[in-house]
C-alpha positions in Angstrom: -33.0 151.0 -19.1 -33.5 150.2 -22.7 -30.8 148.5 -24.5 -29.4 149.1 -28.0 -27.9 146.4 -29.5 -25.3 147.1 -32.5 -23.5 144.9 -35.2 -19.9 144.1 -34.4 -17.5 143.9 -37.4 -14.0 144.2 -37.7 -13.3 143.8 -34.1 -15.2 146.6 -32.5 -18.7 147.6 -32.3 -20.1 149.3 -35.8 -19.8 152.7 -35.6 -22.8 155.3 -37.2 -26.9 155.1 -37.1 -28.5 151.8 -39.0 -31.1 152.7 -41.4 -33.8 150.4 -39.9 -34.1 149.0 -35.8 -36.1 146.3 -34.8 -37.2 145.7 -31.3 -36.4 143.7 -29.0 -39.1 142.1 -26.1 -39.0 140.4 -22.9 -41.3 137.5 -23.5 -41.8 137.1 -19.8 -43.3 140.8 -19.3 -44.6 141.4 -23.1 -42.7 144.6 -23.2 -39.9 146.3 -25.5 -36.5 146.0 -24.0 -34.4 147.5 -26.1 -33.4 147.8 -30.3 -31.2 146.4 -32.1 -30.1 147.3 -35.7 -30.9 146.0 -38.9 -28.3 145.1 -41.7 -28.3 146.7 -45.4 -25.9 145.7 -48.0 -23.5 147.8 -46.7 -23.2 146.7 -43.2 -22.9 143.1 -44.8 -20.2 144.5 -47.6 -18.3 145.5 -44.6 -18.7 142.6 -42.4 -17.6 140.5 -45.0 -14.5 142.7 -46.2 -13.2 142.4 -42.7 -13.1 139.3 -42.6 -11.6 138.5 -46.1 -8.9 141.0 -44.6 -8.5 139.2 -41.5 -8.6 136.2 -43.7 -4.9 135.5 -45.0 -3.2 136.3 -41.3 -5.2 134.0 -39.3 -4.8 130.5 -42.1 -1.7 131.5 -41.9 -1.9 131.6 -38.3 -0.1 128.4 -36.6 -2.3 125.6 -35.5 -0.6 125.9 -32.1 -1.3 129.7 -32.0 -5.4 128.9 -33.4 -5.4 126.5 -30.4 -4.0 128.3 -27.6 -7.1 131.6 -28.5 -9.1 128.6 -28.8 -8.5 127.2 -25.2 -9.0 130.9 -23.7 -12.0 131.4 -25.3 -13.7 128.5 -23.9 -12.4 129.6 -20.5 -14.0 133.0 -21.0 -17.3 131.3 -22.4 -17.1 129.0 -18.6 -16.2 132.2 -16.8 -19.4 134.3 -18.2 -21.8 131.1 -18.6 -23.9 132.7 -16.5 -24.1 136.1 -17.8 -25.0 134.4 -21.0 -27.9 132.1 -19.6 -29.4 135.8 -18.4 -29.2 137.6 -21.7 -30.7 134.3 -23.7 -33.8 134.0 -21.1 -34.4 137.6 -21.4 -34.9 137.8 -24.9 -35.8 134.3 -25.5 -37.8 133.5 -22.7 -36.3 129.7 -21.6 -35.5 129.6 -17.9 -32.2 130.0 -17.0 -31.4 126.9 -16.0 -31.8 125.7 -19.2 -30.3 128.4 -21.2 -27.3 127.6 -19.4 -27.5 123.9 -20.5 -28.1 125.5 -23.8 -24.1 127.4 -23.3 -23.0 124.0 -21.8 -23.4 122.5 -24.7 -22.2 125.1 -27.4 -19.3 124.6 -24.9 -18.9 121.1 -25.9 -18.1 122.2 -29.8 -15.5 124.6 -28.4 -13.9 121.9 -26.7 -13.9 119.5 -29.6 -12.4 122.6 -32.0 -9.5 122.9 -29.7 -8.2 119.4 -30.7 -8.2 120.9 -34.2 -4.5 119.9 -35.0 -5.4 116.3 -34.5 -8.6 116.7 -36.7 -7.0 118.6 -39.7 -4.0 115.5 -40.0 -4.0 114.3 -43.9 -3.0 111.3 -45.3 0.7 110.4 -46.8 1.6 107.5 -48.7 5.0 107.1 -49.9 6.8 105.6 -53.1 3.1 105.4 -54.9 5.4 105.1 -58.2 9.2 105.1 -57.8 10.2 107.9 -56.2 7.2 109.3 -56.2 5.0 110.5 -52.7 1.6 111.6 -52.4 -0.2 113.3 -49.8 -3.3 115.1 -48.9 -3.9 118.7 -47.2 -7.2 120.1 -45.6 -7.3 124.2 -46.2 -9.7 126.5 -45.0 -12.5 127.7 -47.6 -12.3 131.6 -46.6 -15.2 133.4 -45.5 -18.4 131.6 -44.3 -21.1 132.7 -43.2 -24.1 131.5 -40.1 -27.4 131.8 -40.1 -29.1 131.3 -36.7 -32.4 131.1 -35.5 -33.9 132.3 -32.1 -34.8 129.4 -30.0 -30.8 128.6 -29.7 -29.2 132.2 -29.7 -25.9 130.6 -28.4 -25.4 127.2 -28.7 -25.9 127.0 -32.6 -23.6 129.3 -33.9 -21.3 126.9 -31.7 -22.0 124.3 -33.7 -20.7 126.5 -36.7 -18.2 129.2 -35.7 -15.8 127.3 -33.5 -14.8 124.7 -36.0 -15.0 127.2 -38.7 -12.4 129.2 -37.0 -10.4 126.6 -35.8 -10.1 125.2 -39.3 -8.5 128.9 -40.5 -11.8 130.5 -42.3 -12.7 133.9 -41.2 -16.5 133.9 -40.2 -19.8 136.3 -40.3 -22.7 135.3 -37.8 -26.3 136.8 -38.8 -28.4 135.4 -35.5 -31.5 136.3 -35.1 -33.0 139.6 -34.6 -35.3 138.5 -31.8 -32.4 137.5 -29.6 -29.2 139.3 -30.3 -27.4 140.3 -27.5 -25.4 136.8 -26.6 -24.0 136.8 -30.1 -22.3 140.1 -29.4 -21.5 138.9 -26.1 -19.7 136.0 -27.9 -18.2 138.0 -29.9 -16.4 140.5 -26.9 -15.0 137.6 -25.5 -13.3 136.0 -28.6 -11.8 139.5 -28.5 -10.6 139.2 -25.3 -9.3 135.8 -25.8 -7.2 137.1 -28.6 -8.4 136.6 -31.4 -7.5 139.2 -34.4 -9.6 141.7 -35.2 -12.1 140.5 -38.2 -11.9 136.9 -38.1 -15.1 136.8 -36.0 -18.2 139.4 -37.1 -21.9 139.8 -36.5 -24.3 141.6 -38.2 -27.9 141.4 -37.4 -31.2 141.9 -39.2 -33.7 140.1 -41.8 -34.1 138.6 -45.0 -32.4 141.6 -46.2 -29.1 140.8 -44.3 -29.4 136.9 -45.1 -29.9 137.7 -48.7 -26.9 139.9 -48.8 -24.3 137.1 -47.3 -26.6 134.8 -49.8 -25.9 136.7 -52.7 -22.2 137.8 -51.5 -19.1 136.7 -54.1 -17.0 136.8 -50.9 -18.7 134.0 -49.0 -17.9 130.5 -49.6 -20.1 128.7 -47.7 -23.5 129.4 -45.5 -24.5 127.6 -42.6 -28.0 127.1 -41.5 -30.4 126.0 -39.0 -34.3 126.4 -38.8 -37.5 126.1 -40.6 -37.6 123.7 -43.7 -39.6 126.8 -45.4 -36.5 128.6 -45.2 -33.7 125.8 -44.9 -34.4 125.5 -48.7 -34.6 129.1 -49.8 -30.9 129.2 -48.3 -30.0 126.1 -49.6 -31.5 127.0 -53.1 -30.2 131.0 -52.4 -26.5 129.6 -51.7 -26.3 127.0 -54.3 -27.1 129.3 -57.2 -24.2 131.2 -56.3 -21.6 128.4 -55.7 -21.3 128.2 -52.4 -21.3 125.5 -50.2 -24.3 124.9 -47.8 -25.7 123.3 -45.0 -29.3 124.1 -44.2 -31.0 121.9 -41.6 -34.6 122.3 -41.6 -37.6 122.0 -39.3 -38.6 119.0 -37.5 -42.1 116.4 -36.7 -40.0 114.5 -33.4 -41.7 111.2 -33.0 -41.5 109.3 -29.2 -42.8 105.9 -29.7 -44.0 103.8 -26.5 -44.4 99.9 -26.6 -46.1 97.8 -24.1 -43.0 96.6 -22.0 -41.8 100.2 -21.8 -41.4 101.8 -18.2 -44.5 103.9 -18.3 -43.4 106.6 -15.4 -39.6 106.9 -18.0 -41.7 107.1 -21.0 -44.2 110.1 -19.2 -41.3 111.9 -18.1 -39.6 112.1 -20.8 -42.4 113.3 -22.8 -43.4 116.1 -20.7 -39.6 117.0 -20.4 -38.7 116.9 -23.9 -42.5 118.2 -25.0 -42.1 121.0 -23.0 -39.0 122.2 -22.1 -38.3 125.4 -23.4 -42.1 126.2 -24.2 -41.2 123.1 -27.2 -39.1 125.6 -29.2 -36.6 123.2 -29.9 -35.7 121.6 -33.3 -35.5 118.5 -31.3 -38.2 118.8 -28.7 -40.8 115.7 -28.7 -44.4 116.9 -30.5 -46.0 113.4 -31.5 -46.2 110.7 -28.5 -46.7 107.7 -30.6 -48.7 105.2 -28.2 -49.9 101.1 -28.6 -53.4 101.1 -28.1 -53.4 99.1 -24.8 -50.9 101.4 -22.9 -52.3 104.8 -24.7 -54.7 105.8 -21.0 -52.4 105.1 -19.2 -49.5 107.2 -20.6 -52.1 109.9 -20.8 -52.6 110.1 -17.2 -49.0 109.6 -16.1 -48.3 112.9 -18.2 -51.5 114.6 -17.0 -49.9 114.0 -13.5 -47.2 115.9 -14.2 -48.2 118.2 -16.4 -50.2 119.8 -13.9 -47.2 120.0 -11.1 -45.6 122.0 -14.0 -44.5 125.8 -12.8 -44.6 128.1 -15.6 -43.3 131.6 -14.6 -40.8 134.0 -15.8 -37.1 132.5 -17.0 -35.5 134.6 -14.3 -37.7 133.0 -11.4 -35.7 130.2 -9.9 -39.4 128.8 -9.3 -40.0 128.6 -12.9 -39.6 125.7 -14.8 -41.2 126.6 -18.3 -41.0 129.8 -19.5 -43.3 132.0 -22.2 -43.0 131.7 -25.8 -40.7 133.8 -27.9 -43.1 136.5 -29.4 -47.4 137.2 -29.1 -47.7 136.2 -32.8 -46.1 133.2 -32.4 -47.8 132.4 -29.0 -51.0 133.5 -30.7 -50.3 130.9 -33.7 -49.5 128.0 -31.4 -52.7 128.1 -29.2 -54.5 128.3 -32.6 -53.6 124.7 -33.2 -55.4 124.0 -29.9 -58.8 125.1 -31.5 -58.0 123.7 -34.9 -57.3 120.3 -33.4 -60.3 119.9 -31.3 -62.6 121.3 -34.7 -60.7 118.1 -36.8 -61.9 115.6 -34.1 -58.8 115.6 -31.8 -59.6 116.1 -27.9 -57.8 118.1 -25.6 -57.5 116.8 -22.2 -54.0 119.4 -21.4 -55.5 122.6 -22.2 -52.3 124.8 -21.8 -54.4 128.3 -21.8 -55.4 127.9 -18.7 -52.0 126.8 -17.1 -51.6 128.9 -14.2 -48.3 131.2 -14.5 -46.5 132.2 -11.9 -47.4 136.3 -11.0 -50.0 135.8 -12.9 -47.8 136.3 -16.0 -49.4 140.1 -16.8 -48.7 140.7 -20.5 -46.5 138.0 -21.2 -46.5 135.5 -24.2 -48.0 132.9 -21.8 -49.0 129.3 -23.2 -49.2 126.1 -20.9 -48.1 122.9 -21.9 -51.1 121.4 -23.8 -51.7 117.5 -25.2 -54.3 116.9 -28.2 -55.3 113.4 -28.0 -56.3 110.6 -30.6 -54.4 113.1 -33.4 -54.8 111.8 -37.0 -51.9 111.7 -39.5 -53.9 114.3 -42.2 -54.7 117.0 -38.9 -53.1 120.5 -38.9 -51.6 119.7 -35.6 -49.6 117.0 -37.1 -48.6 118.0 -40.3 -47.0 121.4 -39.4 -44.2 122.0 -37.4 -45.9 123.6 -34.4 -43.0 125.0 -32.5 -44.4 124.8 -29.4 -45.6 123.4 -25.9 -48.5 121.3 -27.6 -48.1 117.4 -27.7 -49.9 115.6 -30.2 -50.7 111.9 -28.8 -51.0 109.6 -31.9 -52.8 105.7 -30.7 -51.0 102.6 -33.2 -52.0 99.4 -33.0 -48.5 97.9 -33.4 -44.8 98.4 -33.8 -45.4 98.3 -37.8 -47.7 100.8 -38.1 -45.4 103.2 -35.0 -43.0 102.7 -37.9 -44.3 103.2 -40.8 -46.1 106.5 -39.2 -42.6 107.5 -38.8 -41.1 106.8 -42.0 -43.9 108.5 -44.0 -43.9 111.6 -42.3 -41.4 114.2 -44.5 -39.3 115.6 -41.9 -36.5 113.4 -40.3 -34.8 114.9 -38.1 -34.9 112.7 -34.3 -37.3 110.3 -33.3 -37.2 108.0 -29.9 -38.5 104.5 -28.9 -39.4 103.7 -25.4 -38.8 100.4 -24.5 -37.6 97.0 -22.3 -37.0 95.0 -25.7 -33.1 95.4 -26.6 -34.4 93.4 -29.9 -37.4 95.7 -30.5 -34.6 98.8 -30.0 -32.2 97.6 -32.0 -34.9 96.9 -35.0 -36.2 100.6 -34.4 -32.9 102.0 -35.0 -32.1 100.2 -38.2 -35.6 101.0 -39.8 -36.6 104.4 -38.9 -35.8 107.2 -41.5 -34.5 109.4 -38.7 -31.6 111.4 -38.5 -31.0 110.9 -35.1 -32.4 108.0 -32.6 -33.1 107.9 -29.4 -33.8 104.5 -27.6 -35.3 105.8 -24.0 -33.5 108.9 -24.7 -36.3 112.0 -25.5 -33.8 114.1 -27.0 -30.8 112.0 -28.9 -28.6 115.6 -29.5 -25.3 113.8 -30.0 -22.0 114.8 -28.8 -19.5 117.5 -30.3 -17.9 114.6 -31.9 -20.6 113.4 -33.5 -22.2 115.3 -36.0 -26.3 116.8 -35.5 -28.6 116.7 -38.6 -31.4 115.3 -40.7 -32.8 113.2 -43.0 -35.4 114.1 -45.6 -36.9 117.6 -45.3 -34.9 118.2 -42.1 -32.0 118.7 -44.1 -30.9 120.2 -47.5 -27.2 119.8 -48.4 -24.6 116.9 -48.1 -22.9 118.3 -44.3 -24.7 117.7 -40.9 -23.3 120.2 -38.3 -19.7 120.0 -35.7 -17.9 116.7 -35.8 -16.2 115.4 -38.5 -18.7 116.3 -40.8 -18.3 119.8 -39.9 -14.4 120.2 -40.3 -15.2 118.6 -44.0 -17.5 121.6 -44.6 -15.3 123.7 -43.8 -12.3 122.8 -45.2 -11.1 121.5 -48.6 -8.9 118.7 -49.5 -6.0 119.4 -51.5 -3.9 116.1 -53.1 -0.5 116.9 -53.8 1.8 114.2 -55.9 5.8 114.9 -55.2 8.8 114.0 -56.7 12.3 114.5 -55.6 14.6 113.7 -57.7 18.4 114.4 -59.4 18.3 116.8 -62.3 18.6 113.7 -65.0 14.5 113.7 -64.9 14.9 111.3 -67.8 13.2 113.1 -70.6 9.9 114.6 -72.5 7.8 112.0 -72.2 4.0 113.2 -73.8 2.0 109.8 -72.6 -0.7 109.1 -69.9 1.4 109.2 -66.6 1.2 105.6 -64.8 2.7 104.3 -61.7 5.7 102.2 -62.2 
């Protein structure tokens, strides 16, 4: 049965027909599922007047009382993990297994939010001039808004909305249209977990909606996550109309391999982080940066395991790659097979002819893939493929890994394969990365750390959860007190000094 799949503001499904549908596919099969409505101004308007209704009750809301919907939400999220991980791998395509890593770790974030009380402590310093205390507050910003993109349709609005909320803002989550039924799924169970109508609201849609919560007086800060294309229209979009913003951008993930590395680690982790969700992740591996004398020899190792790869639908148990998310995009991804090869690359993984499990019908199908001896100035380096293609990149040396690395404009993560604790520990100071991984493929840190960028992998001053995340989405407030008897001692009309 097709679904329909509806905005929910104020609490409650949104009531009345949308001007404009989109549909929605399962990747696997190549077919519509279902619809799901598009935003207008209006639908945005209302979104965000519920939740600047919403708004004063729930700051105002105890932290003990934030807390306590905060702990039975995340039970709720672990109760239904698994109907989540099925709605993501329908409409994204990503086996389930790993969509439910994907809910495991948006999990994480709620986890950290519920030690909010701890996390929101100021400072206090007393007698800073005689009789005179001084202290500092953290207050929620309001409304704030999330932008999500389709390859995470869960876990990155949890690395917005849960400290958001737990903070005291009110929040408005525009995911993406080509996966939207988990946020609303989401968005039932904070319900159910109590928490008051309007505080958390989805609308869905396209540049129309984002531009709306963009352009919105009532939002104080956006939240972003996907291509650097678009990163900085949000970033420019937001800043021109004072908001605060975080926009973390697309990604070139380097995996560098020295000579003393453990070969069979190092081709593992490539073809697991290369491929793994058909390499639509913002921190998936797409360059294998190799020394010369070990460069074969990787190549084989990953051939070997490339070809014991089952690709099949998500919902196969069998299946351990899935399809990609949409035929245009599976269409623009194999194009950088051809491309490659015409610049001089070779292509000894050729990922259209991966078999697929049931013979895959109409599905967006594309095998994992590996372009070999890959030059810096080639298409398939440069852009931000988004897909199951490696790009194997042959160095001479450490230096040159390095400085491969550091010139390239996105900075995002980047990984070094290696016995050398000295060689590591060099790697991690000098890269221009983000995030490091030393014989780690995908270095996604902890809630309590924060995720993001360097260069074009990130526009704005916040990375996302962790510390850095409560900062976004609160402001500090200094407050200077004085308690004293009513003989204040008198207009005095200089420069106030401590004393």
């Amino acid at each position: 049965m097709s679904k329909h799949v509806t905005h929910w503001i104020g609490g409650r499904p949104a009531a009345g027909g949308a001007r404009r549908r989109g549909d929605i596919y399962n990747p696997a099969t190549g077919k519509v599922a279902g619809t799901v409505d598009f935003a207008g101004r209006a639908e945005v308007d209302a979104a965000v007047a519920a939740a600047a209704d919403a708004f004063p009750g729930w700051r105002d809301t105890s932290l003990s009382k934030r807390v306590a919907v905060l702990f039975r939400f995340r039970e709720l999220l672990k109760e239904n993990a698994d109907e989540l991980a099925g709605l993501i791998s329908s409409e994204h395509g990503k086996v389930v297994s790993d969509a439910a890593g994907e809910v495991q770790r948006g999990l994480e974030v709620v986890e950290f939010a519920c030690g909010i009380p701890h996390l929101l402590k100021g400072g206090y310093s007393e007698n800073v001039s005689t009789g005179v205390d001084a202290y500092s507050i953290l207050q929620p910003l309001g409304v704030v808004a999330g932008i999500s993109p389709f390859n995470f349709p869960a876990m990155v609005p949890m690395w917005m909305f849960p400290v958001a909320i737990a903070c005291g803002n009110t929040f408005v989550l525009k995911p993406s249209e080509k996966d939207p039924s988990a946020s609303v799924r989401i968005a039932e169970l904070w319900a159910e977990a109590g928490l008051p109508d309007g505080v958390f609201n989805v609308v869905h849609g396209d540049k129309e909606a984002v531009d709306g919560l963009l352009e919105h007086d009532g939002v104080k800060a956006v939240s972003f996550v996907g291509s650097t294309p678009i990163a900085q229209y949000i970033y420019e979009g937001a800043a021109r109309s004072g908001k605060r913003v975080q926009a973390l951008g697309g990604a070139k993930n380097h995996m560098v391999v020295l000579p003393d590395a453990d070969l069979d680690l190092a081709a593992d982790a490539a073809v697991s982080a290369g491929f793994g969700s058909a390499g639509e992740r913002c921190m998936a591996i797409s360059a294998v940066v190799a020394i010369d004398t070990i460069a074969d020899d990787l190549l084989e190792r990953i051939r070997a395991r490339v070809e014991r790869l089952r690709v099949g639908p998500g919902d196969d148990d069998r299946s351990e790659m899935g399809p990609l998310v949409t035929r245009a995009h599976r269409d623009k991804v194999a194009s950088y097979l051809e491309t490659g090869v015409r610049e001089g690359a070779s292509l000894p993984i050729d990922g259209r002819v991966h078999p697929v499990l049931g013979g895959g019908g109409d599905g967006f199908w594309l095998g994992p893939s590996l372009l070999d001896h890959v030059t810096p100035e080639m298409a398939c380096y440069t852009d931000e493929i988004f897909g199951p293609v490696l790009s194997m990149l042959r160095v001479p040396s450490y230096e040159s890994a390095l400085e491969l690395i550091n010139a390239n404009p996105y900075g995002n993560g980047t990984a070094i394969f290696t016995n050398d604790g000295g060689a590591a520990r060099r790697f991690q100071n000098e890269v221009e990365v983000g995030m490091v991984g030393i014989n780690v493929p995908i270095p996604v840190p902890m809630a309590y750390y924060s995720f993001g960028g360097w260069k074009k992998s990130l526009f704005g001053d916040s990375h996302a959860h962790g510390m850095e995340g409560v900062h976004f989405y609160t402001r500090t407030k200094a407050v200077t007190s004085r308690w004293l008897d009513p003989s204040h001692g008198g207009v005095n009309l200089g420069f106030p000094t401590n004393g």
